[in-house]
NUTI-990031 format. One record per residue (C-alpha): residue number from 1; x, z, y. Coordinates in nm, 3 decimals, always signed. Layout:
N
PT NUM X Z Y
...
END
This chain:
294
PT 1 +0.849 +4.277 -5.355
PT 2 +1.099 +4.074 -5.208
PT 3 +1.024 +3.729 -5.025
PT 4 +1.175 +3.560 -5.312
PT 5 +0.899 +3.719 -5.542
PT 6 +0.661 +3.688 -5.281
PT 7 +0.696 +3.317 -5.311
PT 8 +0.712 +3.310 -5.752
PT 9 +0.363 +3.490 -5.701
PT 10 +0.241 +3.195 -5.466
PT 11 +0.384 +2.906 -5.675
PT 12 +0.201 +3.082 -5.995
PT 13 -0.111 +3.151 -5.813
PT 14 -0.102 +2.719 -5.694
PT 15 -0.025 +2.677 -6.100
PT 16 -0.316 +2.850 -6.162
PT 17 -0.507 +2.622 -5.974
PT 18 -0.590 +2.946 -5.749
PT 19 -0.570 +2.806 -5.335
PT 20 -0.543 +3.124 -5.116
PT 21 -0.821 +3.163 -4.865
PT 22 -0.603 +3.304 -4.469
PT 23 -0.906 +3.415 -4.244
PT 24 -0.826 +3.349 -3.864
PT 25 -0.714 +3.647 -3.669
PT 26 -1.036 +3.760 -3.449
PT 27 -1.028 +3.584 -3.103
PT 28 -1.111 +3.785 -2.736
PT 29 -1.364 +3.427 -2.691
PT 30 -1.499 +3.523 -3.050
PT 31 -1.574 +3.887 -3.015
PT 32 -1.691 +3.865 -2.643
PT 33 -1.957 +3.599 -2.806
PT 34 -2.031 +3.801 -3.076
PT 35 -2.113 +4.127 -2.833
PT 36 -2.312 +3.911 -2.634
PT 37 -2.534 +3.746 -2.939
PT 38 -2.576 +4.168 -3.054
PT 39 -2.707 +4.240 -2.740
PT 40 -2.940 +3.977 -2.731
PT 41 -3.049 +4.039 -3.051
PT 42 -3.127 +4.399 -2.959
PT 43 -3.328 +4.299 -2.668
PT 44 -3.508 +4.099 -2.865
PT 45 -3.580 +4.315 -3.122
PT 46 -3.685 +4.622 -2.946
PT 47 -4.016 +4.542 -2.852
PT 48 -4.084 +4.442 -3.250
PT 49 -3.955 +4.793 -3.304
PT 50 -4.179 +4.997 -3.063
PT 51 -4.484 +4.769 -3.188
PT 52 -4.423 +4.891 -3.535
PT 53 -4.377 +5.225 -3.474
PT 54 -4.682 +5.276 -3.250
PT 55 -4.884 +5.112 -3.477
PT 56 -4.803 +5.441 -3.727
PT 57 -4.781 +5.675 -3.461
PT 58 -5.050 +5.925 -3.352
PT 59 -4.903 +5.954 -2.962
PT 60 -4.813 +5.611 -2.914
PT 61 -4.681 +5.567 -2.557
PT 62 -4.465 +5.309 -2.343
PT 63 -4.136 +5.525 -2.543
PT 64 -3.986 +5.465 -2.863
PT 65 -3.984 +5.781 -3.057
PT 66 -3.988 +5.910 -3.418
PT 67 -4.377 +5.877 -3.483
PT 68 -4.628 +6.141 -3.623
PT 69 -4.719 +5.878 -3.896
PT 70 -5.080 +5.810 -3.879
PT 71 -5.312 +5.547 -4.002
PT 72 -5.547 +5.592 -3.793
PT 73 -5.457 +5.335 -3.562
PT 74 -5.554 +5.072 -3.802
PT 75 -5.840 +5.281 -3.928
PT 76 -5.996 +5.234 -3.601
PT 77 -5.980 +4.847 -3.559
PT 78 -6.156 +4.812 -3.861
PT 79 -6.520 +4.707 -3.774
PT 80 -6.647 +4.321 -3.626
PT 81 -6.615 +4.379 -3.243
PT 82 -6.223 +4.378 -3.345
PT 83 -6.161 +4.165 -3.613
PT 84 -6.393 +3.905 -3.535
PT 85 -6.150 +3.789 -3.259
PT 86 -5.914 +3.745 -3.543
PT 87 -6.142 +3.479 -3.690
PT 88 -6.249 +3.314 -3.404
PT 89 -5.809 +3.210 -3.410
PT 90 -5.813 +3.156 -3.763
PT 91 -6.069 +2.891 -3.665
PT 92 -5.922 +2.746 -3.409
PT 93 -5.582 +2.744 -3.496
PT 94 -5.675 +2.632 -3.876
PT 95 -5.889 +2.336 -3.783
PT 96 -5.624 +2.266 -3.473
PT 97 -5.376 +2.249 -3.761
PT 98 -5.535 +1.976 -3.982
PT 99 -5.665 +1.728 -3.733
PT 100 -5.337 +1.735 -3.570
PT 101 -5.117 +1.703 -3.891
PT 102 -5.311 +1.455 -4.028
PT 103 -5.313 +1.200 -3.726
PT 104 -4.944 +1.287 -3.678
PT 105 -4.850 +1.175 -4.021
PT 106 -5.076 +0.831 -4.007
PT 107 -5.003 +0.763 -3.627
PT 108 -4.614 +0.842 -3.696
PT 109 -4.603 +0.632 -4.018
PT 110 -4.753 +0.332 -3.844
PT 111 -4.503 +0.346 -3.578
PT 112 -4.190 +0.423 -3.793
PT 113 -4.296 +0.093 -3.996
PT 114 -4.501 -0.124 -3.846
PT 115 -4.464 -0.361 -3.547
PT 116 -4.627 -0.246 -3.268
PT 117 -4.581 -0.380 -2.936
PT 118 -4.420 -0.205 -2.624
PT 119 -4.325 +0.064 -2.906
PT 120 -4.057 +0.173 -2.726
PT 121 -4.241 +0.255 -2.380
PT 122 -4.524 +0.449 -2.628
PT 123 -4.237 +0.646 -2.792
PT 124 -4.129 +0.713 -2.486
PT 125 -4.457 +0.809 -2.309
PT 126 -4.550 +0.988 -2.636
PT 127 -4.232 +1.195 -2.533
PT 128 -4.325 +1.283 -2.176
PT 129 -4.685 +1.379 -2.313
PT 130 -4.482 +1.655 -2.491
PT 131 -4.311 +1.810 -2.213
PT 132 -4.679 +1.859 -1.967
PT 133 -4.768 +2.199 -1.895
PT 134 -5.115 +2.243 -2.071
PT 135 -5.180 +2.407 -1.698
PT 136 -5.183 +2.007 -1.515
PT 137 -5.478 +1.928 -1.748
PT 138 -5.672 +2.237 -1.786
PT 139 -5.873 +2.158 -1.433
PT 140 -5.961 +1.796 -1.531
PT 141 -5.996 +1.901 -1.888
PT 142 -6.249 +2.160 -1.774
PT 143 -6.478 +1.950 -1.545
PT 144 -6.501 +1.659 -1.846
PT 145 -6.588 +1.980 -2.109
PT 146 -6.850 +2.061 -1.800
PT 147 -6.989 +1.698 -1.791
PT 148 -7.037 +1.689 -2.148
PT 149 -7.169 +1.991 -2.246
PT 150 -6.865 +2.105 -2.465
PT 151 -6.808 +2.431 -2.269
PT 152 -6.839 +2.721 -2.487
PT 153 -6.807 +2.509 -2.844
PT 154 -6.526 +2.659 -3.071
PT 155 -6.526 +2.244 -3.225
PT 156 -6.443 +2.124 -2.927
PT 157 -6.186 +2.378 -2.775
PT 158 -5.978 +2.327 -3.090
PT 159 -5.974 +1.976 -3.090
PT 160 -5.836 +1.988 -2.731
PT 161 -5.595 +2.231 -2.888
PT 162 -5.498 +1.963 -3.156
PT 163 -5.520 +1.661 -2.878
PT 164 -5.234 +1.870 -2.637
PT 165 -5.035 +1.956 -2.985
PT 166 -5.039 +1.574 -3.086
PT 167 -4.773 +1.380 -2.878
PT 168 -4.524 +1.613 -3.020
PT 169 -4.585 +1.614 -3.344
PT 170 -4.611 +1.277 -3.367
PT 171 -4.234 +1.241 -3.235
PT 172 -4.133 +1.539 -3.460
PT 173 -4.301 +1.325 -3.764
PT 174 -4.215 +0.990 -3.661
PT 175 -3.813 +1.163 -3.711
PT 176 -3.902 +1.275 -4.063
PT 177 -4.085 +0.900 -4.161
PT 178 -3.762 +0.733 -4.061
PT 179 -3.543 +0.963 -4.296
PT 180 -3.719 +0.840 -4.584
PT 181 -3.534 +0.437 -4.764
PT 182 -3.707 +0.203 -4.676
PT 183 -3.601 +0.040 -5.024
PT 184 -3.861 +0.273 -5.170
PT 185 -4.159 +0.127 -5.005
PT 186 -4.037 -0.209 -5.047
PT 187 -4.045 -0.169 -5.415
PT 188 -4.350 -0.008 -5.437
PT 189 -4.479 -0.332 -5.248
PT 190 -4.363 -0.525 -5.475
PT 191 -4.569 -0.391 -5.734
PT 192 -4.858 -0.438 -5.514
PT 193 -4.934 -0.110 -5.376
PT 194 -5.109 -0.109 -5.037
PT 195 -4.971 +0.057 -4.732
PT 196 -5.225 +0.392 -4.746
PT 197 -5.133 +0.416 -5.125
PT 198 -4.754 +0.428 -5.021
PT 199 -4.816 +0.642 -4.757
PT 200 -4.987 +0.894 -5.008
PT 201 -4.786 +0.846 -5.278
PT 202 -4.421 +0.823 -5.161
PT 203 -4.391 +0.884 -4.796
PT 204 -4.599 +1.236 -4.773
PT 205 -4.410 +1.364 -5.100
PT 206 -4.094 +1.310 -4.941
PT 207 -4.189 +1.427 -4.587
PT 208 -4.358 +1.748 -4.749
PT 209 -4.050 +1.974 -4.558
PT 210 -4.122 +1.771 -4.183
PT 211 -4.542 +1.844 -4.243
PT 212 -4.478 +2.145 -4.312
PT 213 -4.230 +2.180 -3.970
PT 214 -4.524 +2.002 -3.807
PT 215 -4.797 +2.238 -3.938
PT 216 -4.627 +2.565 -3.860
PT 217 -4.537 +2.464 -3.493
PT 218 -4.916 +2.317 -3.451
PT 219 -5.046 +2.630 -3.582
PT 220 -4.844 +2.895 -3.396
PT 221 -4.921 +2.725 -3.028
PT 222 -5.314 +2.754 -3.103
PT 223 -5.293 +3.068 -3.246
PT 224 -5.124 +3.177 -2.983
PT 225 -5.325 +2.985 -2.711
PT 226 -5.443 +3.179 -2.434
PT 227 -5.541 +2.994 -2.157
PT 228 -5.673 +2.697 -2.314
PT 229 -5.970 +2.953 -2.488
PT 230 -6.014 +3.159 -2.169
PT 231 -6.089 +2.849 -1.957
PT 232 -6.311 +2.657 -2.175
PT 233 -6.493 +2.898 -2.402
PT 234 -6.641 +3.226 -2.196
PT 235 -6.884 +3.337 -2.475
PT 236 -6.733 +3.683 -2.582
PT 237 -6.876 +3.651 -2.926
PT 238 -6.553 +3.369 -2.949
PT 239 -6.269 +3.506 -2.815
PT 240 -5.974 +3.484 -2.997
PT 241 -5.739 +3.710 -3.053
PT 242 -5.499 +3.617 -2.798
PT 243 -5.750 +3.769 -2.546
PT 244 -5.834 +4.028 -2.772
PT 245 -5.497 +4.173 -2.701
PT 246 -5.519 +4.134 -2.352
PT 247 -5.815 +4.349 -2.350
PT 248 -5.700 +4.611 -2.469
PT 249 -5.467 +4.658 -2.150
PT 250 -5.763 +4.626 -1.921
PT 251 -6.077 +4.778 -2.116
PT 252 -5.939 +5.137 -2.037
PT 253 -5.776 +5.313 -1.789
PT 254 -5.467 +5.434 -2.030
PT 255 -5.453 +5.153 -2.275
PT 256 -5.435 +5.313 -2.654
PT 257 -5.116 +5.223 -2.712
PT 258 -5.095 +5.274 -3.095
PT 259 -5.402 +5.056 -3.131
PT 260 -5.290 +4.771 -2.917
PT 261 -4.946 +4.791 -3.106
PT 262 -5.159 +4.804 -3.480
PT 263 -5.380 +4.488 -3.349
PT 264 -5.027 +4.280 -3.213
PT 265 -4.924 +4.337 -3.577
PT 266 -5.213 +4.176 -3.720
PT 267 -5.226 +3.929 -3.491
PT 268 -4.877 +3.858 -3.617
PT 269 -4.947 +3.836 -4.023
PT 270 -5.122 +3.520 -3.992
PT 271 -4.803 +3.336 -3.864
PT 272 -4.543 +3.529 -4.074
PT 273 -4.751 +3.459 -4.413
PT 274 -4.748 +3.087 -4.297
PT 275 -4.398 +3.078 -4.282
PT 276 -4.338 +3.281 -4.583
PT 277 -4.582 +3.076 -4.776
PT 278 -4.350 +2.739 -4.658
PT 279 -4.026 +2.883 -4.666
PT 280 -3.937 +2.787 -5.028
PT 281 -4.040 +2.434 -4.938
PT 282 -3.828 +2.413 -4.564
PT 283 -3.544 +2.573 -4.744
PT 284 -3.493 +2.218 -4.905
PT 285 -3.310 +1.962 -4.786
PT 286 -3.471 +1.596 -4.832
PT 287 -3.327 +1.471 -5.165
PT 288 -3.339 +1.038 -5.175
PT 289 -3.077 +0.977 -5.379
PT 290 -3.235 +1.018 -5.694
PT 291 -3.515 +0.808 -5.584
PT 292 -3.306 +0.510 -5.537
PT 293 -3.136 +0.494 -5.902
PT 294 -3.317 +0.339 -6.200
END
């Protein structure tokens, strides 16, 4: 075809209303990034892979291998001195979850609409609460538990798991609050709703994506709490399973690798079925316009 052709075909693929699509020649920046992100990735992803092939594999060791499938891995965890532990996270991490979500939403809608004074200093100290170490508070933490008799309680360990989980999610809900018009409440006043009935009935509908954000990141750092449990509640018939899997390493002198890699698996299902169960919802972007017309 000659470049005079070549041209005809263009003009009659722009009458057609057709716009030709001219990728960008691969860069040395692009594919240098792009090696870098794969290797990352299958650093990351390696020790997923050897924890789901131990779990099916009758010699389990430190090596990744073709396993000699087996069930018996999972056959073996399967009594209460195991999956007890399991519970005793559910617990904490589920009642963690709702004290911490619920003050977040009230405490963050107060401050994204209300008047409060110095609000800017308790945004900002709110902030810096975030960023502490759980490990500068533990000590202090531990002596008040001791001076009130709350050692040992699984109540009261997760509701210092829900206090240290608070200051940021009331930042990450205060964001969400602020997305939503304003014009909305205002109308809703003027039909004489009160502020908790707004709160209810048009602010958590809308925020529905940012509590659910707030819940899953509440609920994976207490199910995944470790020191938090080990310092304040020594009664073995509680330990999560965060512990739980450290035992394993220590209980025996070789630690049964296929049934420490079955137990990490189920300690994981909790926290993927959370996210699976909210992914339709996060998938969503907020929608407001619609609520503004009429």
């Amino acid at each position: 075809m000659s470049a005079v052709e070549r041209h005809d075909a263009s003009l009659e693929l722009d009458d057609q209303g057709l716009v030709p699509v001219r990728y960008p020649r691969a860069s040395a920046g692009g594919v240098a990034a792009n090696v870098c992100l794969g290797i990352f990735g299958a650093l990351f992803a390696t020790p997923l892979l050897w924890m789901v092939l131990s779990s099916v594999d009758a010699h389990a060791s430190w090596s990744i291998h073709v396993p000699t499938l087996t069930l018996g891995n999972y056959s073996a965890l399967m009594h209460e001195a195991t999956l007890r532990p399991l519970w005793n996270s559910m617990y904490l991490a589920g009642l963690s979850t709702i004290v911490t979500t619920v003050l977040a939403v009230m405490s963050a809608y107060v401050l994204s609409r209300s008047h409060v004074p110095l609000k800017r200093t308790f945004l900002f100290f709110i902030l810096f609460a975030s960023g502490l170490p759980v490990t500068m508070v533990i000590v202090p933490t531990y002596e008040l538990f001791t001076s009130l008799n709350w050692l040992n309680s699984q109540f009261w360990t997760s509701m210092f798991l829900a206090a240290s989980s608070l200051p940021f999610a009331i930042w990450l809900m205060k964001n969400f609050i602020d997305a939503v018009p304003e014009e909305l409440e205002e109308s809703a006043g003027l039909e004489g709703a009160s502020s908790m009935r707004i709160l209810v009935r048009i602010i958590i509908p809308l925020t529905i994506p940012g509590i659910g954000v707030t819940a899953i990141v509440t609920f994976i750092n207490s199910w995944g709490a470790f020191l938090v449990p080990f310092v304040l509640n020594s009664n073995p018939e509680n330990t999560p399973a965060s512990i739980a899997v450290y035992n394993f390493l220590s209980a025996f002198t070789t630690p049964k690798f296929g049934e420490l890699a079955a137990y990490s698996l189920l300690f994981s299902v909790p926290v993927l079925a959370l996210y699976l169960a909210m992914a339709r919802r996060l998938s969503g972007a907020f929608s407001f316009g619609g609520s503004l017309k009429g």
